[in-house]
VEXPANU-32804 format. One record per residue (C-alpha): residue in one letter; x, y, z. Coordinates in steps of 0.2 Angstrom, whole numbers, padded with zeros to 4 digits, always signed. Layout:
AXYZ/...
//
This chain:
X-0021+0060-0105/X-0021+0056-0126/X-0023+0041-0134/X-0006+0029-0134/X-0001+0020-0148/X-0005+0000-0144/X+0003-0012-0156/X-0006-0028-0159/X-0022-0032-0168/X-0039-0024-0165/X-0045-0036-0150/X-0027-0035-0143/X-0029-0014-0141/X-0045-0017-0135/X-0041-0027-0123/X-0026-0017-0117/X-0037-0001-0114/X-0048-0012-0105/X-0035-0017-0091/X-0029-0001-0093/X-0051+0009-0090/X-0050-0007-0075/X-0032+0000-0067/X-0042+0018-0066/X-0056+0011-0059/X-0048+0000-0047/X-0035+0015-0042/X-0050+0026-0038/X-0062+0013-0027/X-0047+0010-0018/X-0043+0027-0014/X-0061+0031-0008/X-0060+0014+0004/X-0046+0021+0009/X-0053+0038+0014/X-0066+0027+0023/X-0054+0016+0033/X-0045+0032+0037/X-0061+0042+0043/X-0065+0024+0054/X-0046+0024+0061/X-0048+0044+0064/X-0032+0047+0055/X-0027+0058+0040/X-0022+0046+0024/X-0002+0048+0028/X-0003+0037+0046/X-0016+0028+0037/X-0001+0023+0025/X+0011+0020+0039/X-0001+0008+0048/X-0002-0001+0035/X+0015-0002+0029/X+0018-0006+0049/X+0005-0021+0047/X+0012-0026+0030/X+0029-0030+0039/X+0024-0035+0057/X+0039-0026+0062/X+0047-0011+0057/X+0062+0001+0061/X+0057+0018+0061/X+0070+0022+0048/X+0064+0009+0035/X+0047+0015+0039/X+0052+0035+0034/X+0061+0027+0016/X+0043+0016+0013/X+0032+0033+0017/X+0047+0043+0007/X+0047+0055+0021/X+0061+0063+0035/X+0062+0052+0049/X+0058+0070+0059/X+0041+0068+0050/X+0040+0049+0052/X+0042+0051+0070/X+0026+0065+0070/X+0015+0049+0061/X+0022+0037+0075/X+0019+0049+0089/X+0000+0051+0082/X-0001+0032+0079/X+0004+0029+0096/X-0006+0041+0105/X-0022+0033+0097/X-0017+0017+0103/X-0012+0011+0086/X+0006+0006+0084/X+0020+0002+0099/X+0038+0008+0097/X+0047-0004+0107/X+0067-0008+0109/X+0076-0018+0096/X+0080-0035+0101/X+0094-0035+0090/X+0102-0018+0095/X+0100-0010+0110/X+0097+0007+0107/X+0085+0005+0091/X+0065+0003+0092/X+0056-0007+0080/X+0038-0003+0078/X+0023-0015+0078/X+0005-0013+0077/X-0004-0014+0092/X-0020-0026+0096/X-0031-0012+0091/X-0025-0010+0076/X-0028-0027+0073/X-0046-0027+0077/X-0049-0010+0066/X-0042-0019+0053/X-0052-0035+0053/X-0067-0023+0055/X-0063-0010+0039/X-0053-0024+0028/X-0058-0040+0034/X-0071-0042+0021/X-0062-0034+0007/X-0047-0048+0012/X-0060-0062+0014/X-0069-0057-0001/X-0052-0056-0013/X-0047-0073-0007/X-0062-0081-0012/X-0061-0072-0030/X-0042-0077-0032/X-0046-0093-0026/X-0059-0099-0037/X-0045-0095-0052/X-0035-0107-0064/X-0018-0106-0058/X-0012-0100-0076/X-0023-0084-0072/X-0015-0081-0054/X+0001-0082-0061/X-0002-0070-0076/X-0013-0056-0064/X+0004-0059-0051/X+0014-0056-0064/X+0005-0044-0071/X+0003-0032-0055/X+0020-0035-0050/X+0029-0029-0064/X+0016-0014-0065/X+0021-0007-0045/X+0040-0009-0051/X+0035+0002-0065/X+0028+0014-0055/X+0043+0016-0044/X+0053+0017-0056/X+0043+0032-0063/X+0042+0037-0044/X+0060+0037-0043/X+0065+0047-0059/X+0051+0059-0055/X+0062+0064-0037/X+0079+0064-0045/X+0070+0075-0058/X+0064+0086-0045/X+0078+0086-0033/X+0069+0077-0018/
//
C-alpha cells in the first residue's frame, strides 16, 4: 500500500501512521493467537470464528449465526455439525418458538476458552483498567468507529462482487 495523504502537522501524521503501523501489528499477533487457539480447539479458523461468535452472544440462532459468519445457513450448519461433534457448542430448542434451535457453547467450550484466552482476557483488563477514563473512552471510540468502517467496506466489497 502507498503513502496516504494525512492532513495535520508533522507530530499529528506521525502519530496517525503510528496507530495506523500498531493496527498492522495488532491484526497480525491476533491472527497468529488465533491460529494457536484454533490448533488447541482442533478446529479450522471458520468454526473457530463461530465459536466465538457463539460465545460472544451466549445464545444464537443458527440463522443469525450464518449472517455474523457471512455464510449459507447449509454451510453454517456443516460448522455446527463439526462444533457439536467435538463437544463444542449444543443446538437446543428455542424456548420462544418451538420449532427453532438456538445454539450455546457447551461447558467445554468454556473451559478451552479459559485455558487459550483466559490470560489474554485477564491481561487486557488489567491494562484498560490502570487507564484514565478520557483514554478508554477515546480508544472505545476509536475501535468502534474503526470495525463499523471496516463493514462498511466489507459490505460494498460484496455488493461490488455480487455475493
Amino acid at each position: 500500500m502507498g503513502p496516504l495523504s494525512i492532513p495535520g502537522s508533522t507530530r499529528h501524521r506521525a502519530l496517525v501512521e503510528k496507530v495506523m503501523s500498531e493496527l498492522r501489528a495488532l491484526s497480525t499477533v491476533q491472527d497468529r493467537l488465533d491460529q494457536y487457539a484454533a490448533q488447541r480447539f482442533g478446529l479450522n479458523r471458520t468454526d473457530l470464528r463461530a465459536l466465538d461468535l457463539v460465545g460472544q452472544a451466549e445464545v444464537l440462532s443458527p440463522t443469525a449465526l450464518a449472517e455474523a459468519l457471512g455464510m449459507s445457513t447449509g454451510a453454517t450448519s456443516t460448522v455446527l455439525d463439526r462444533l457439536e461433534a467435538a463437544g463444542y457448542v449444543r443446538r437446543e430448542p428455542d424456548p420462544a418458538h418451538r420449532r427453532r434451535t438456538v445454539v450455546r457453547m457447551a461447558p467445554r467450550a468454556h473451559e478451552m476458552s479459559e485455558a487459550v484466552f483466559g490470560p489474554v482476557l485477564r491481561g487486557t483488563l488489567d491494562q484498560a483498567a490502570a487507564q484514565p477514563d478520557a483514554t478508554l473512552t477515546a480508544v472505545a471510540d476509536f475501535l468502534a468507529g474503526h470495525r463499523e468502517l471496516l463493514n462498511r467496506c466489507l459490505t460494498a466489497a460484496r455488493e461490488d462482487d455480487g455475493s
